[in-house]
C-alpha positions in Angstrom: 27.1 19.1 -51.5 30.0 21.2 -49.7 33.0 22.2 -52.1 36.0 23.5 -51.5 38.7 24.3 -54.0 41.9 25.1 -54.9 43.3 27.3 -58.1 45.4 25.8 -60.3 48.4 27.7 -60.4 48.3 26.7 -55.9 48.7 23.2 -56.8 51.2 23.2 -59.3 53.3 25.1 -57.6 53.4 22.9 -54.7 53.9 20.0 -57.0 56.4 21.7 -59.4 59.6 20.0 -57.8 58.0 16.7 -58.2 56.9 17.3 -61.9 60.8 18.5 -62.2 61.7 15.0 -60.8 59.7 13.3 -63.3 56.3 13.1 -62.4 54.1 13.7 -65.1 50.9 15.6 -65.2 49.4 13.7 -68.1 49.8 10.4 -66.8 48.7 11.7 -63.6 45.4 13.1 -64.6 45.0 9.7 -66.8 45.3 7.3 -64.0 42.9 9.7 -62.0 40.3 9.7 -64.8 40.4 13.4 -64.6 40.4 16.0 -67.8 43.6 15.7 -69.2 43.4 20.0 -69.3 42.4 20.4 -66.0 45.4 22.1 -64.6 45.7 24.0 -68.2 44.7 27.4 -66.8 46.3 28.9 -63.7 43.0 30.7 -62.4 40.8 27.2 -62.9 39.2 25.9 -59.3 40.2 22.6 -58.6 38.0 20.7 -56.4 39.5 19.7 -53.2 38.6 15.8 -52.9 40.3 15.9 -56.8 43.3 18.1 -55.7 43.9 16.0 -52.8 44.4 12.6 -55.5 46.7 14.6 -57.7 48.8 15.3 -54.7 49.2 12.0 -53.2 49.5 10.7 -56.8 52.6 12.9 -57.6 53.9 12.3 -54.1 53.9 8.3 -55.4 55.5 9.0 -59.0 59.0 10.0 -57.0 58.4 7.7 -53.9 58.5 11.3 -51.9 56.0 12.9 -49.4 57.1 16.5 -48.7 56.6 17.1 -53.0 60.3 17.3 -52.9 60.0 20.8 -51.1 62.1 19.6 -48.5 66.1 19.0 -48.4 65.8 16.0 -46.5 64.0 13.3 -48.7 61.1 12.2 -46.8 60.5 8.4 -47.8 57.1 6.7 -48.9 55.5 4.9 -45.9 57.1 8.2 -43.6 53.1 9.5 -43.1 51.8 6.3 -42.8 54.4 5.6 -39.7 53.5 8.9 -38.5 49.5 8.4 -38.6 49.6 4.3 -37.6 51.3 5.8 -34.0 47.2 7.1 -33.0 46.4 3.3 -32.3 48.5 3.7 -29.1 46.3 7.1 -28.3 43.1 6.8 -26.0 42.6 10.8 -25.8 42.5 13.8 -28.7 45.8 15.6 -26.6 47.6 12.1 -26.9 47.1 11.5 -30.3 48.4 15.1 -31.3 51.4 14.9 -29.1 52.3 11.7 -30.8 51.3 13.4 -34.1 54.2 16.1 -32.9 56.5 13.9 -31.7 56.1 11.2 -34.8 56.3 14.1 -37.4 59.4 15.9 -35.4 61.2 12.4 -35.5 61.1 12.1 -39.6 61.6 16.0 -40.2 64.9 15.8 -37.8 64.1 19.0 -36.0 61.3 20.6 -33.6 58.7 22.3 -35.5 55.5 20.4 -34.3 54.8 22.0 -30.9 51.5 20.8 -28.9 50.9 23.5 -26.0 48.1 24.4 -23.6 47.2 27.6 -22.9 44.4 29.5 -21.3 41.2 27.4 -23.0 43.2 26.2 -26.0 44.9 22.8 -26.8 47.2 24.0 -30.0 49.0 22.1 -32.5 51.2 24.2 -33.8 54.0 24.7 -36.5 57.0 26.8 -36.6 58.7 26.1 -39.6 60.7 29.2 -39.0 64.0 26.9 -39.2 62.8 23.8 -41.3 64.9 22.8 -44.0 63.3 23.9 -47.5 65.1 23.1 -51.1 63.8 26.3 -51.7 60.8 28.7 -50.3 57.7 27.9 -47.9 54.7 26.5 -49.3 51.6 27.0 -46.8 49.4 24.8 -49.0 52.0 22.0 -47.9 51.6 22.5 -43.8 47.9 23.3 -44.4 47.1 20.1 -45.8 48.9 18.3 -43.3 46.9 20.1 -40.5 43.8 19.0 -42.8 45.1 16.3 -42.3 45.3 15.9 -38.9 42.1 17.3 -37.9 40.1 15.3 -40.2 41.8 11.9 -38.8 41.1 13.6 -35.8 37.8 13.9 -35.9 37.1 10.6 -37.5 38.6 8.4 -34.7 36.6 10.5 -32.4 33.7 10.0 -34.6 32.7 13.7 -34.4 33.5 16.6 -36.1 36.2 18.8 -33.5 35.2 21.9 -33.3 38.0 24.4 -33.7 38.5 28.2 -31.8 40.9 29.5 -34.6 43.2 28.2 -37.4 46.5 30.2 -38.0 48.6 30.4 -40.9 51.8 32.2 -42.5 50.5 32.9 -45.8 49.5 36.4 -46.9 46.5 36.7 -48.4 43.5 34.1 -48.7 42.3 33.3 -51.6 38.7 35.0 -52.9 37.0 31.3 -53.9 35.4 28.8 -51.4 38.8 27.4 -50.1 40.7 24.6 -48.7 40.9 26.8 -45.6 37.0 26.6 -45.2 37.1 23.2 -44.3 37.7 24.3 -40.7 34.7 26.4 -40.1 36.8 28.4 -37.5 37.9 32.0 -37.3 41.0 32.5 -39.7 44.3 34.1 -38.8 46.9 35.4 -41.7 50.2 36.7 -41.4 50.7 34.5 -38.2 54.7 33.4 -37.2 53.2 30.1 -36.2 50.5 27.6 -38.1 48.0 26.6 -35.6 45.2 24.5 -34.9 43.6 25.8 -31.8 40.9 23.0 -29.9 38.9 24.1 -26.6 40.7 22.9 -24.4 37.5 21.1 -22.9 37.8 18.7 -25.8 41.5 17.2 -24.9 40.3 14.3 -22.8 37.7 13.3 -25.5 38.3 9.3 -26.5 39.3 8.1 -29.7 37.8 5.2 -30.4 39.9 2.8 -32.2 38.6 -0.6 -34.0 42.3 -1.8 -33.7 41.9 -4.0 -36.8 41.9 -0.8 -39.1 44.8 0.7 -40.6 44.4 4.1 -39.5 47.1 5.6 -42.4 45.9 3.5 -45.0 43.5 6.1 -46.3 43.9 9.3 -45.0 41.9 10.7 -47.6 38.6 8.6 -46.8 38.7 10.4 -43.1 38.7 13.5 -45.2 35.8 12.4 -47.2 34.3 10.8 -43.8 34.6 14.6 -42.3 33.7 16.2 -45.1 30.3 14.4 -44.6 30.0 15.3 -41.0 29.9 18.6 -41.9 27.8 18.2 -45.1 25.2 16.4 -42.3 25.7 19.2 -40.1 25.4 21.9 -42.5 22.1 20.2 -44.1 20.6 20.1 -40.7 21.7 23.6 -39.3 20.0 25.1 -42.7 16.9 23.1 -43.0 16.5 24.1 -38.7 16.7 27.4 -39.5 13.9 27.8 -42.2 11.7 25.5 -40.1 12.1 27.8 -37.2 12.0 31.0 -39.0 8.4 29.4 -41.0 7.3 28.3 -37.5 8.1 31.8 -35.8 6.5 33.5 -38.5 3.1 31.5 -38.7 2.8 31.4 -34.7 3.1 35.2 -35.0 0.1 35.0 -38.5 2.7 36.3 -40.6 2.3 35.5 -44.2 4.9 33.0 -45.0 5.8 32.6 -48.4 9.2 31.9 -50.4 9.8 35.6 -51.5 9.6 36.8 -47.5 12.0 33.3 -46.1 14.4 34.2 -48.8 14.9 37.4 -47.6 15.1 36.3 -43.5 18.3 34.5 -45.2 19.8 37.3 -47.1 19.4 35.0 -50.3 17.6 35.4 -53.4 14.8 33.2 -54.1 16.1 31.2 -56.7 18.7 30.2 -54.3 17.0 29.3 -51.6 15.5 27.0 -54.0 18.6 25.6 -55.0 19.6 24.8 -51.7 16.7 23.2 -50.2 16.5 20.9 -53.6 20.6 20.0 -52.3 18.8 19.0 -49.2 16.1 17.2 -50.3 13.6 19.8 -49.2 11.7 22.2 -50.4 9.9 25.2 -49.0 6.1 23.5 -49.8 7.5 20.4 -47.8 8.8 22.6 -44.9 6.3 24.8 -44.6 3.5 21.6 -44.2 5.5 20.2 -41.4 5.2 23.5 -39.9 1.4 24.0 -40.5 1.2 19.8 -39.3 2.4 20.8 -36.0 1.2 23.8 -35.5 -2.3 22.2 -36.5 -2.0 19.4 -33.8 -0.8 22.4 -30.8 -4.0 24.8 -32.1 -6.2 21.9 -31.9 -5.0 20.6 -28.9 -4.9 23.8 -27.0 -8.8 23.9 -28.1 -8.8 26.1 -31.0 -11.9 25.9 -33.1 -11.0 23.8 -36.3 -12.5 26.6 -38.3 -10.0 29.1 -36.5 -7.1 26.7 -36.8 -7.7 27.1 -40.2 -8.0 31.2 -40.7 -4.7 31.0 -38.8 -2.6 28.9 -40.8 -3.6 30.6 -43.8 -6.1 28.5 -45.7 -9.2 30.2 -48.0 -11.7 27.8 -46.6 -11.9 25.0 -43.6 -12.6 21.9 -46.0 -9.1 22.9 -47.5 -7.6 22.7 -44.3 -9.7 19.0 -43.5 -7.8 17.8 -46.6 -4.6 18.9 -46.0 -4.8 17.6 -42.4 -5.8 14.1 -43.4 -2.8 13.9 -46.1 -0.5 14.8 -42.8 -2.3 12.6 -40.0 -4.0 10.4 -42.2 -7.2 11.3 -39.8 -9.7 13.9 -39.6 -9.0 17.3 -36.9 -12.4 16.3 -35.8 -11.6 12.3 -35.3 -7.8 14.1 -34.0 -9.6 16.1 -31.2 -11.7 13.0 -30.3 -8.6 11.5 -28.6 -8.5 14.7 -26.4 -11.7 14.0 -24.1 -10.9 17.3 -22.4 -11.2 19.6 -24.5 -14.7 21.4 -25.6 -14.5 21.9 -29.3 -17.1 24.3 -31.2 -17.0 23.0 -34.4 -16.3 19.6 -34.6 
C-alpha cells in the first residue's frame, strides 16, 4: 500500500488558528477514532488519508475553510460551490479555468491563473498579494492543488500525468511526503505554485454521471486516485521483475532472489516485502516466466529434454511435473497440437 505522510508539527501549524478559535484536538481525534496522542510529538508522521480527516474536521468545528489563515472568512459550503462548478466542464482545461475562476470569485482577488505555454497547461497560484491573518502556509495551497488534481483525475477516470509541480516552500521534507502524491519532477523556491499538465491532455473528457455530487467527498477522489496509482505502481513493479526474470532466463542466466534483488538496487528481504504487498512472490513470478518460456522453447522445436537444461531444472521428469501443474497437460501431449514440428524426445 502507497503512504504518504505528513509531520506533526506541519499540520498543527496549519491548523493552529482554528484550534485558537476553539477547535479541539481531543474531540477531534475522538470523533476520528484516531490515538488521542497522535499529534503529541512534533516529528511523528501522520498518514496522509488521516491528516486529510483532521483537516476537514477542524475546518467543520469553526464553520471555516481556509483554517482561519485567511482575513477574509471563507464560509462552509465555499469548496463545495467551487468543486460542484465541474458538472458544467466537458474538457480537463475547462474544468481548471472554472476551478480558477470559482476559487478567484470566493478569495476576492486573482491568484488562480490557468495559462498555456509551450507544451504545458498550468494551474497556477500567485498568492504573492493574498490576504493572510498572518504568514503563508504552503501545506494550505498544496492541498488544494491535491485537491484539484485528484478530482481531476477521477472525473477523467485516469490518473493525469503531470510534467512538474512547483511550490514556494523552502525545503521538502526528508519522509515519504504529501508532495509524492504527484509522481512529477518537484520545484522549490518557486514565486508561483504550479501544476503543469502536457498540454496534449487539455482536450481530454471528463466524464460526468450528473447525478453525483462531485464536492460531496472530495476526499474519496483522493482515496479513488490514490488507488490508481497503488494499481499502477503494483503493475509497473511486478512488469519489471517479470521482464528482468524473463531477460535473464532467455539469456540462461541463473535467476534467483539474491541476483533480482540486486537488478533493483534492493535488499532481499525487501524485495520480499514488496512482492508479498502485491500479492506475488518471486517463486510465483519466476513459474510464469519458465510457463512461457516452456511453451516458446517447445514450440519453436526445442527438444523437451533441452527445454529443460535451459530453464534450469536437475532432471527432465522435474520439468514434466512442473509443466503439468502450469498447463494441466504433458510437453509431449503440448507439442502434439503442433503437427509441424519434429520433436526428438517426445
Amino acid at each position: 500500500m502507497i503512504h504518504y505522510r505528513i509531520a506533526a508539527e506541519d499540520l498543527l501549524e496549519l491548523m493552529a488558528k482554528t484550534i485558537e478559535a476553539g477547535a479541539s484536538v481531543a474531540d477531534i481525534l475522538k470523533q476520528l477514532k484516531l490515538p488521542s496522542d497522535l499529534l503529541d510529538h512534533s516529528n511523528r508522521l501522520i498518514d496522509m488519508g488521516d491528516a486529510w480527516r483532521i483537516m476537514l474536521a477542524s475546518q467543520n468545528a469553526v464553520h471555516e475553510e481556509s483554517h482561519l489563515i485567511s482575513s477574509r472568512p471563507l464560509r462552509r459550503g465555499s469548496t463545495r460551490l467551487v468543486f460542484s462548478s465541474l458538472q458544467q466542464c466537458e474538457t480537463l482545461e475547462q474544468g481548471l479555468q472554472s476551478l480558477a475562476d470559482n476559487y478567484n470569485i470566493i478569495h476576492g482577488g486573482n491568484f488562480n491563473i490557468v495559462r498555456k505555454q509551450g507544451r504545458s497547461l498550468s494551474y497556477c497560484v500567485d498568492d504573492s498579494e493574498f490576504h493572510y491573518q498572518t504568514q503563508a502556509i504552503p501545506l494550505a495551497i498544496e492541498f488544494a492543488l491535491i485537491s484539484i488534481h485528484c478530482t481531476l483525475s477521477y472525473l477523467c477516470k485516469k490518473p493525469l500525468k503531470l510534467k512538474r509541480v512547483c511550490s514556494k516552500r523552502i525545503l521538502l521534507p526528508e519522509h515519504d511526503h504529501h508532495l509524492n502524491i504527484f509522481q512529477a519532477p518537484l520545484k522549490l523556491q518557486q514565486k508561483q505554485y504550479e501544476l503543469a499538465y502536457d498540454v496534449e491532455q487539455a482536450a481530454l473528457p471528463l466524464q460526468h454521471d450528473f447525478k453525483e455530487d462531485i464536492a460531496a467527498n472530495l476526499y474519496s477522489h483522493y482515496l479513488y486516485f490514490l488507488g490508481l496509482a497503488e494499481s499502477k505502481a503494483e503493475l509497473n513493479f511486478l512488469q519489471l521483475c517479470q521482464e528482468k526474470i524473463q531477460q535473464a532466463s532467455a539469456k540462461q542466466v541463473l535467476v534467483n532472489q539474491e541476483w533480482i534483488a540486486s537488478e533493483l538496487s534492493m535488499s532481499v528481504a525487501t524485495l520480499r516485502r514488496r512482492l508479498s504487498e502485491y500479492g506475488s512472490s518471486f517463486r510465483q513470478l519466476l513459474d510464469n516466466c519458465n510457463s512461457d518460456l516452456a511453451c516458446q522453447y517447445l514450440e519453436s522445436g526445442l527438444a523437451i529434454s533441452d527445454t529443460a537444461t535451459r530453464l534450469g531444472y536437475s532432471d527432465e521428469r522435474s520439468f514434466k511435473r512442473a509443466f503439468k501443474r502450469w498447463h494441466n497437460l504433458s510437453p509431449a501431449t503440448y507439442i502434439k497440437q503442433f503437427p509441424q514440428l519434429k520433436q526428438k524426445d517426445v
